[in-house]
C-alpha positions as CSV (number, residue, x, y, z in Angstrom):
1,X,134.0,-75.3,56.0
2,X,131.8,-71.8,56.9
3,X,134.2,-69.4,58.1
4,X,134.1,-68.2,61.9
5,X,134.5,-64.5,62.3
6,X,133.8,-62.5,65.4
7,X,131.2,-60.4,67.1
8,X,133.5,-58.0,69.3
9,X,133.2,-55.1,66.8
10,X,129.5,-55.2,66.7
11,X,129.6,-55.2,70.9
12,X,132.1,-52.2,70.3
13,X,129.9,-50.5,67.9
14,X,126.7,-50.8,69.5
15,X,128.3,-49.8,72.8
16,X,129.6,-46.8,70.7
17,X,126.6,-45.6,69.7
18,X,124.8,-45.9,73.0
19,X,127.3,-43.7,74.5
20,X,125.2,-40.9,73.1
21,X,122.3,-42.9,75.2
22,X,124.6,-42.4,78.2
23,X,124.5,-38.9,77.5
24,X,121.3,-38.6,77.2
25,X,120.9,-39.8,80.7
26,X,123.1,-37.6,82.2
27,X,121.0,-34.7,80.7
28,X,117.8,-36.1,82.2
29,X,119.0,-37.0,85.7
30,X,120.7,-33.0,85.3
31,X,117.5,-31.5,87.0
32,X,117.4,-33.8,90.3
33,X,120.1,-32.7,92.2
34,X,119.3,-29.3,90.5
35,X,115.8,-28.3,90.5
36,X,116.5,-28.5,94.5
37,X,119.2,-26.3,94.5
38,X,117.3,-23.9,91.7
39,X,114.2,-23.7,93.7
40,X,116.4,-22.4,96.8
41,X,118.2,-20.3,95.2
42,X,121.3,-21.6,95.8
43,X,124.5,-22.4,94.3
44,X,123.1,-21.3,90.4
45,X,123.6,-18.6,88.5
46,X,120.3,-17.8,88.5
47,X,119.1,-13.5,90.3
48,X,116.6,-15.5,92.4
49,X,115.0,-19.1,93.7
50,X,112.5,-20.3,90.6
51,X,108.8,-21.0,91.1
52,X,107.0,-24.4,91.6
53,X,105.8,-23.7,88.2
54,X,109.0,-22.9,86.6
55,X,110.6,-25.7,87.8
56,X,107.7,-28.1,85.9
57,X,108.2,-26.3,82.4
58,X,112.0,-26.9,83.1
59,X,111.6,-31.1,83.7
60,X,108.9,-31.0,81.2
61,X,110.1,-29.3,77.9
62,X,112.4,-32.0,77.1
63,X,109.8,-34.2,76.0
64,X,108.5,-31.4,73.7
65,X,111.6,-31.3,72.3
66,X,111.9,-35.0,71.6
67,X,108.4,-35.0,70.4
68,X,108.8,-32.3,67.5
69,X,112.5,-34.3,67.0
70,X,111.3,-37.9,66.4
71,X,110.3,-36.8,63.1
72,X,112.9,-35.2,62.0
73,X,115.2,-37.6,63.3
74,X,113.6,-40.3,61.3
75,X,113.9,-38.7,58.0
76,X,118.1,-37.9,58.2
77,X,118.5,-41.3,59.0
78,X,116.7,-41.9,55.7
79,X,118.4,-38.9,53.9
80,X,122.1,-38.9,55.5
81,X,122.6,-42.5,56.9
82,X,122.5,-43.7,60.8
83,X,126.3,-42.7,61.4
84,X,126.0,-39.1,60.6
85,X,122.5,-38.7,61.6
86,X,123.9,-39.7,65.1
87,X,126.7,-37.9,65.4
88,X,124.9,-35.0,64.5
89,X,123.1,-34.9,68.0
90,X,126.4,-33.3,69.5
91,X,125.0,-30.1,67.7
92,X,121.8,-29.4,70.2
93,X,124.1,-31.4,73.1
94,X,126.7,-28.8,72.6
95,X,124.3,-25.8,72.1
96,X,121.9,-27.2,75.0
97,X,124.9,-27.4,77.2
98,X,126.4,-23.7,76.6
99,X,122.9,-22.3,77.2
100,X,123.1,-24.3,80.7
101,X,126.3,-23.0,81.2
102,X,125.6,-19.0,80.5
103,X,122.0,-19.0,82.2
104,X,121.4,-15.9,83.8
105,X,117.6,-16.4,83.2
106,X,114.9,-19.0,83.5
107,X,113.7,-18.7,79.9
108,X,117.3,-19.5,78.6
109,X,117.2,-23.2,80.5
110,X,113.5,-23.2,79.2
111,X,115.4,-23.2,75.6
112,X,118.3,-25.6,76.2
113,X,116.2,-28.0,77.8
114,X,114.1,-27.7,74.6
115,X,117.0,-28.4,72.7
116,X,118.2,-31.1,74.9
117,X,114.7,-33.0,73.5
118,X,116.1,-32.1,70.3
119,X,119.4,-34.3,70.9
120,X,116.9,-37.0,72.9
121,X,115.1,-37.9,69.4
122,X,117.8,-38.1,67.6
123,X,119.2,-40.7,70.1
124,X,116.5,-42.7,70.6
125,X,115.4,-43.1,67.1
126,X,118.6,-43.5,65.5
127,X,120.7,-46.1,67.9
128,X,117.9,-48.8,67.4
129,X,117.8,-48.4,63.9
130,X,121.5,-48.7,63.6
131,X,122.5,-51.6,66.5
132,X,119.3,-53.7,64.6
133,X,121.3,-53.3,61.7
134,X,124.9,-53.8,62.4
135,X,123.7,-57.3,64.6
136,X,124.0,-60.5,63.8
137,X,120.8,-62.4,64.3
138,X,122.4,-64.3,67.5
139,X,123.3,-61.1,69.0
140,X,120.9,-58.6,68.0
141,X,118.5,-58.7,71.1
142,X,121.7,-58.7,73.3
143,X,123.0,-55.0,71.7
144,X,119.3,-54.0,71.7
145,X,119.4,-54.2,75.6
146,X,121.8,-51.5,75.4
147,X,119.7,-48.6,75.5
148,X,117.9,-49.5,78.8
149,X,121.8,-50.3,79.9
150,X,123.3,-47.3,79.0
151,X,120.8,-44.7,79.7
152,X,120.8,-46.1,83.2
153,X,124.5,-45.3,83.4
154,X,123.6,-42.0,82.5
155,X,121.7,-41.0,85.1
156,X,123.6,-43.0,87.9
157,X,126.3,-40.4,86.5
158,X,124.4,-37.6,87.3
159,X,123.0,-38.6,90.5
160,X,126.5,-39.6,91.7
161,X,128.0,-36.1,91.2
162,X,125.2,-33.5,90.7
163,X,124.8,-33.1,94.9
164,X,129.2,-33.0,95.1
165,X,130.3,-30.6,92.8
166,X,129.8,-27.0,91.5
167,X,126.5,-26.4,89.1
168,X,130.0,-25.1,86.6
169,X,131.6,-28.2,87.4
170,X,128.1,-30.3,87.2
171,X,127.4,-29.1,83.5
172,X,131.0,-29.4,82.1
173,X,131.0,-33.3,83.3
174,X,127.8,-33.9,82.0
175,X,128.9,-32.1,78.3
176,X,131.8,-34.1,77.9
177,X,129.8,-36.9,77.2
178,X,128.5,-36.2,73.7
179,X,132.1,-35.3,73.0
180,X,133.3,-38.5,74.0
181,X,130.8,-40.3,72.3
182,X,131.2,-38.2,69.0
183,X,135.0,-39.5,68.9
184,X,134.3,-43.2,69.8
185,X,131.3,-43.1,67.0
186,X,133.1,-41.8,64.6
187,X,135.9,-44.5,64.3
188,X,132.7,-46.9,63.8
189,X,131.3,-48.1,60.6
190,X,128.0,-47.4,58.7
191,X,124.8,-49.6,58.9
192,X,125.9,-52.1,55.9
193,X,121.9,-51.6,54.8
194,X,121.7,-48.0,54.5
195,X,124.8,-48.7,52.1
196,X,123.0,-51.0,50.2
197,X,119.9,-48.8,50.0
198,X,122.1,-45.9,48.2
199,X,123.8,-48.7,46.2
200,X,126.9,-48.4,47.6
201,X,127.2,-52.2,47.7
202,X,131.2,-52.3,48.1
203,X,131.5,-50.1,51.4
204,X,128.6,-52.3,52.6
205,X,131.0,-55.3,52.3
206,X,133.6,-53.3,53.6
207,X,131.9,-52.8,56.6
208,X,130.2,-56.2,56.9
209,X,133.9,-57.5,56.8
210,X,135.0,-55.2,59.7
211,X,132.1,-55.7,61.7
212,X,132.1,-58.9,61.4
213,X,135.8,-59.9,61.2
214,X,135.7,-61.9,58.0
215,X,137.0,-62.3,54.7
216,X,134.9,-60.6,51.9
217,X,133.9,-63.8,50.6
218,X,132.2,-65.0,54.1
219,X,129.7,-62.0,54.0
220,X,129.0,-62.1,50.6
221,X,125.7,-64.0,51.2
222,X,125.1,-61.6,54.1
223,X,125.1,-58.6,51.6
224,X,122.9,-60.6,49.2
225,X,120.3,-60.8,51.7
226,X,120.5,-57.2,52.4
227,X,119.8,-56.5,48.7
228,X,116.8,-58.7,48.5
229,X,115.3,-57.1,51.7
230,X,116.2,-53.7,50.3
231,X,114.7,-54.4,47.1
232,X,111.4,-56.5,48.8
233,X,110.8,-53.2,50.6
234,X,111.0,-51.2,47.7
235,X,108.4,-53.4,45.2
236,X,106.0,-52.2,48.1
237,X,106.0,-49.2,48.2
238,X,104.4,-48.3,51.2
239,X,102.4,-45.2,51.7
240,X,101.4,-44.1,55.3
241,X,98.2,-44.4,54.9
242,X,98.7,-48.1,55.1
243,X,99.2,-47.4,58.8
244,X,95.8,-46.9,59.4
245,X,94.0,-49.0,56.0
246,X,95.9,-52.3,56.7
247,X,94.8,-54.3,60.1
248,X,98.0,-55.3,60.9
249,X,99.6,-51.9,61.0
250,X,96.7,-50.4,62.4
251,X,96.7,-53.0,65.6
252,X,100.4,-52.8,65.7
253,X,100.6,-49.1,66.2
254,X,97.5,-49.2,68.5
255,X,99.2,-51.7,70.2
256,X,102.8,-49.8,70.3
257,X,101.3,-46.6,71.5
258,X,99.3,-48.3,74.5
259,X,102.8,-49.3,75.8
260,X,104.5,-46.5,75.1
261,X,101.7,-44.7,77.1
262,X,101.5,-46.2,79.6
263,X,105.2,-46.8,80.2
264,X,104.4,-42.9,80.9
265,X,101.5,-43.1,82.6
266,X,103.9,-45.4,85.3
267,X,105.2,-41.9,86.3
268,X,108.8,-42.9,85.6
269,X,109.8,-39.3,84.3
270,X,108.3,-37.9,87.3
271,X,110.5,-40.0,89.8
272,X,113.7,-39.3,87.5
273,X,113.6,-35.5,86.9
274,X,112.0,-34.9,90.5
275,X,113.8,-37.4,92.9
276,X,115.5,-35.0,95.1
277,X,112.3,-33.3,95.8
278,X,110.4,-36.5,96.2
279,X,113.1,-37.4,98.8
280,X,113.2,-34.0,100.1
281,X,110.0,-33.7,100.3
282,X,109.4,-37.6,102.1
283,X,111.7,-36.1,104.8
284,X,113.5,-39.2,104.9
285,X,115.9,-40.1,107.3
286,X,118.3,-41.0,104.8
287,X,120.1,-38.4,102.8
288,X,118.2,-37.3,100.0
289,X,121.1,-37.6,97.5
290,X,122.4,-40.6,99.2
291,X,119.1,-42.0,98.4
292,X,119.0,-41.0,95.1
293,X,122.1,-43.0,94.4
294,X,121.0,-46.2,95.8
295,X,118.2,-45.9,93.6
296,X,120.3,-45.3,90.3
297,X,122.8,-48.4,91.5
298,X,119.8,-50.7,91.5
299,X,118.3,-49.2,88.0
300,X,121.6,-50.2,87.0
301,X,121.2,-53.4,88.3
302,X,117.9,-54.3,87.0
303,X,118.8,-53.5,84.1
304,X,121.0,-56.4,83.1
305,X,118.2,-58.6,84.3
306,X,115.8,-58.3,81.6
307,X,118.4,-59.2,78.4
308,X,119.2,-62.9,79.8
309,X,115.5,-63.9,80.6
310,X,112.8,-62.2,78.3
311,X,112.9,-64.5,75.6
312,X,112.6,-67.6,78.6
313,X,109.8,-66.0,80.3
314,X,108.4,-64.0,77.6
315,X,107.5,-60.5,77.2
316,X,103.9,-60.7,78.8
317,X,105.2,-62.2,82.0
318,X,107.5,-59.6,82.5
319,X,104.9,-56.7,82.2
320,X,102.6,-57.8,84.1
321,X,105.1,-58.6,86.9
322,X,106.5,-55.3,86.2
323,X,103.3,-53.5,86.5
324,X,102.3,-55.1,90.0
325,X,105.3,-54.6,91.4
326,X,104.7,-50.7,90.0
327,X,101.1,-51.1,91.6
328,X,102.2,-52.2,95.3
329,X,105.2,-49.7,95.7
330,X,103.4,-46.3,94.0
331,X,100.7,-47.3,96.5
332,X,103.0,-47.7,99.3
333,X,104.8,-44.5,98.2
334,X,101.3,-42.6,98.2
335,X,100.6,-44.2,101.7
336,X,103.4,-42.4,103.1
337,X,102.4,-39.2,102.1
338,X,98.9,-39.4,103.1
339,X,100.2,-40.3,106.4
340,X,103.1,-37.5,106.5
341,X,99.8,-35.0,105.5
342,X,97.1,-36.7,108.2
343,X,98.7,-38.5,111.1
344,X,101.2,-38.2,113.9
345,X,104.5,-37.1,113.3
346,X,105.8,-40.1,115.2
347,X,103.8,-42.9,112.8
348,X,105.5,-41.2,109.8
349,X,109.0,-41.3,111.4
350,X,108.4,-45.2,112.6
351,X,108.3,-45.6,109.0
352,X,110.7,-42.8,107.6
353,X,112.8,-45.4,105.0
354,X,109.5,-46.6,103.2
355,X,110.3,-43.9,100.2
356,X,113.7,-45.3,99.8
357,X,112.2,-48.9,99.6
358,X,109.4,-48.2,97.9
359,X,111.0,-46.1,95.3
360,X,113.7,-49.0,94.9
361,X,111.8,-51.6,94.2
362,X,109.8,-49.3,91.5
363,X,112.7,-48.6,89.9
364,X,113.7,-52.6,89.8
365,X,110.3,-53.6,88.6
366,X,110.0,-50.9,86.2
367,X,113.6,-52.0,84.6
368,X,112.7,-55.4,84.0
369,X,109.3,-54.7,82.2
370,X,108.0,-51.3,81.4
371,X,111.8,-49.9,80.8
372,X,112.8,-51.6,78.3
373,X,109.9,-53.8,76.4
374,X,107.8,-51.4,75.5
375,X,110.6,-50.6,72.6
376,X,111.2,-54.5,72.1
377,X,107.8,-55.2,71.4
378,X,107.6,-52.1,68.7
379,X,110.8,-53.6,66.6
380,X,108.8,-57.0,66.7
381,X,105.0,-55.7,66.0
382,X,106.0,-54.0,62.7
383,X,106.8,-55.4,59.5
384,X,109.7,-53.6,57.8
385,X,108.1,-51.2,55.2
386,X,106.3,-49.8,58.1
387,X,108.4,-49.7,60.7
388,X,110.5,-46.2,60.4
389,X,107.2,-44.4,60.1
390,X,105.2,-46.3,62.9
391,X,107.9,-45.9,65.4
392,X,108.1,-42.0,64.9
393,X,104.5,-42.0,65.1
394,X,105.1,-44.4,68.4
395,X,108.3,-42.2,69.6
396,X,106.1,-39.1,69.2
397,X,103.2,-40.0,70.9
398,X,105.3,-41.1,73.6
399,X,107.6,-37.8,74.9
400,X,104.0,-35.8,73.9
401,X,102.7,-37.6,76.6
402,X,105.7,-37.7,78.7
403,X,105.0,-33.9,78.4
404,X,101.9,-33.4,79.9
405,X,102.6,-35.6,83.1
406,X,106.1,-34.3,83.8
407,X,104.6,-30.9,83.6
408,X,101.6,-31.1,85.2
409,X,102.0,-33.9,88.2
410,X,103.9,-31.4,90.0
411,X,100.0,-29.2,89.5
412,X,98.3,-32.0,90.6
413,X,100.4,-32.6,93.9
414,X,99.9,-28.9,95.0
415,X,96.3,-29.1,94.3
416,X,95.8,-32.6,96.1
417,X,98.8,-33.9,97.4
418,X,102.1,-36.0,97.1
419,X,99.8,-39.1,97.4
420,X,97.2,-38.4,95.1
421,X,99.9,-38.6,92.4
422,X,101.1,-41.5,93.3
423,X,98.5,-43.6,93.5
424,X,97.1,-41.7,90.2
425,X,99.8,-43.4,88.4
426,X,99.1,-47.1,90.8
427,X,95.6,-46.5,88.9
428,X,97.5,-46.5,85.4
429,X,99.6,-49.2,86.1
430,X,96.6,-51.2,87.2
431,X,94.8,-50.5,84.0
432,X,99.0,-51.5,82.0
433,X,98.4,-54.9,83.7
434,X,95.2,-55.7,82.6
435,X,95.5,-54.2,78.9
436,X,98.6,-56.8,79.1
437,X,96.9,-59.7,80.2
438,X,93.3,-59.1,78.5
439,X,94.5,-57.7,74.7
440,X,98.0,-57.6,73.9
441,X,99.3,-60.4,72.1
442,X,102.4,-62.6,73.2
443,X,105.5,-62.1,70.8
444,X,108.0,-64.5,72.6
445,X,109.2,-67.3,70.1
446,X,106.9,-66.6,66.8
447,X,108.6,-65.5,63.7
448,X,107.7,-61.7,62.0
449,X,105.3,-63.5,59.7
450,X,103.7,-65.4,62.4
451,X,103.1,-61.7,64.3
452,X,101.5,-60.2,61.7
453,X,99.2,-63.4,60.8
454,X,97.8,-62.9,64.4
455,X,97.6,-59.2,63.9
456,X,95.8,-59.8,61.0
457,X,93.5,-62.7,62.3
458,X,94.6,-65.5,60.4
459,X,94.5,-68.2,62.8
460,X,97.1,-71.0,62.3
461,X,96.2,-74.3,60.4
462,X,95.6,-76.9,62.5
463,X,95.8,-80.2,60.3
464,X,92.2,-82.4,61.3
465,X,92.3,-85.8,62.0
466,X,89.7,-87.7,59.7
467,X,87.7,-90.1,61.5
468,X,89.0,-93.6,61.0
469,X,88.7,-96.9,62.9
470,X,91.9,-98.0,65.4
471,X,93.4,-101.9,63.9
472,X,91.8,-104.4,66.4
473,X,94.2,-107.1,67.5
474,X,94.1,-110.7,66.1
């Protein structure tokens, strides 16, 4: 009779390892209750209020960070192993957050933010790597949802008590996290297959037996089939030019960067760094920072939507619902502020709670979809030799371009308006919907074989019927 372990470590170790996800958060939801304060002058440590301009390169220059990172995130999770690869993002955490803390000048949170992207990278391309391989096959798309989860939490965190406290107070709550998760993560095991890629078989088992919570002998055959996949991958030896020389590869990455992009392009970053302008500027009736926790409560929300029905509904479905729903309420957002620019004061105050709404149900729609699938889809498209260097490729192009619109949106709205961003990025996530339903393929349901058959344009074998004639009754 099989023996019946458990799968409460693996919950424990993959929530372990988001926690530096959760931190993550924090750092990127640090600038909306503080850009406002920054710009005014008020309550920072900074000699004077900060320019329109300066307050772009500030939002924006984590994603350069976290572009330049992705690279070198990927090859110490190679070189020194998931664990310590991950727990070595408290370094630009800790040196991000002391920068933050002794600012006396705008180029000096120009560099920790920098650094921040540093910390980002290593976050976001390690933790999948390591929750993929740590989860049983039952389990692994569960602990997979984690990131969406956890960096959700993150920011909630920050928007709950960036507007209450001190900007000391603010940045020693928000650099306690990447303490925290240092000690949780590093009472957790290593990924059993980096093990078995240095041939340290026996700590492998080790940890398959704690991870797992069984005997030696029940994960023996797990171990095995770690070996074989290591080995498999090494007869191949990939080079990278097979990214671009085999069709497969080549469609999967042009498919992986398309979502990535326009995950972007839906001008998520923009809402999350700026939301207390956004609401400052709407001149809601609501209280800007009390709207900007509404909002992260329902991110939160959404978020645990998407793990219990993606692989009912599948992952086009979700998208495309995701990127109407991104369509109607950037377009209703834009409305607003082309009627707070050109109409009476009194039809913009009739409808004074439409930012709230609109930027709720955004968020929501943007949770279920383009949040967190763009990342499914990329463990799904790739076959294994390929994978770590597509997805820094993919992870690359991605904060590049998160760059350029976080740094320059706030350009375009002072050239043209609040609503001529908006409904630049409605354009975008028109154009997400239809790339969705026109080219990208469905992944719900096939095996990794079957994925990169259809990437490759091998069509299925469909057994023919030869003609014969139907018995006739007596």
């Amino acid at each position: 009779m099989a023996e019946k372990g458990s799968t409460l470590l693996q919950y424990v170790a993959a929530a372990a390892a988001n926690l530096s996800i959760m931190a993550t958060g924090a750092m990127m939801g640090w600038t909306s209750p503080i850009l406002p304060q920054l710009k005014k002058g008020e309550n920072t440590p900074l000699d004077r209020p900060i320019t329109e301009n300066e307050s772009s390169w500030i939002g924006s220059l984590v994603a350069v960070g976290a572009a330049v990172g992705s690279f070198l995130a990927g090859y110490a999770a190679e070189r020194f192993g998931r664990k310590y690869s991950l727990l070595f993002c408290i370094v630009p955490f800790t040196i991000g957050w002391v920068l933050i803390a002794t600012a006396n000048a705008v180029v000096q949170l120009y560099i920790a933010r920098f650094i921040f992207g540093i910390a980002l990278s290593f976050a976001f391309t390690v933790v999948p790597m390591y929750v993929g391989e740590i989860a049983e096959t039952s389990i692994r798309g569960a602990l997979g949802s984690f990131l969406q989860l956890f960096i959700t939490f993150g920011l909630f965190y920050s928007y709950v008590i960036g507007p209450f406290v001190s900007y000391m107070v603010f940045w020693i709550l928000c650099a306690s996290l990447p303490v925290v998760f240092f000690i949780v993560f590093m009472l957790m095991p290593e990924s059993p297959y980096y093990l078995i890629s240095k041939g340290k078989r026996e700590e492998a088992v080790a940890a398959l037996v704690k991870l797992r919570s069984s005997s030696e002998s029940a994960v023996q055959s797990v171990a095995n089939d770690l070996q074989d996949s290591y080995e498999e991958s090494i007869q191949k030896q990939t080079k990278f030019s097979d990214l671009f020389t085999v069709k497969a590869n080549f469609k999967a990455l042009i498919f992986t960067v398309l979502l990535a992009s326009f995950q972007q392009l839906t001008g998520i970053n923009v809402v999350l760094f700026y939301m207390g302008d956004i609401f400052e500027a709407a001149k809601s009736s609501l209280d800007p920072n009390i709207a900007t926790i509404i909002v992260g409560a329902v991110q939160i929300a959404a978020s645990f939507v998407t793990p219990f029905v993606v692989d009912k509904l599948g992952r086009k479905l979700l998208l495309i619902t995701s990127g109407i729903g991104e369509i109607v309420t950037l377009g209703a957002l834009g409305l607003y502020f082309y009627l707070q620019k050109y109409e009476d004061p009194e039809v913009v105050d009739s409808i004074s709670m439409l930012p709230v709404i609109s930027l709720v149900i955004f968020i929501s729609t943007y949770c279920i979809g383009w949040g967190p699938l763009p990342w499914a889809v990329m463990g799904e498209m790739f076959a294994p030799d390929v994978k770590s260097k597509a997805s820094g490729i993919t992870v690359s192009s991605c904060w590049l371009l998160a760059f350029f619109i976080t740094k320059f949106a706030s350009d375009i709205t002072g050239e043209f308006g609040h609503h001529t961003t908006y409904w630049m990025f409605a354009v975008f996530c028109l154009l997400s919907v239809l790339f969705t339903i026109f080219l990208l393929p469905e992944t719900k349901g096939k095996s990794l074989k079957e994925i990169q058959d259809e990437l490759s344009g091998i069509k299925p074998i469909i057994p023919e019927f030869t003609n014969y004639e139907l018995p006739v009754k007596q």
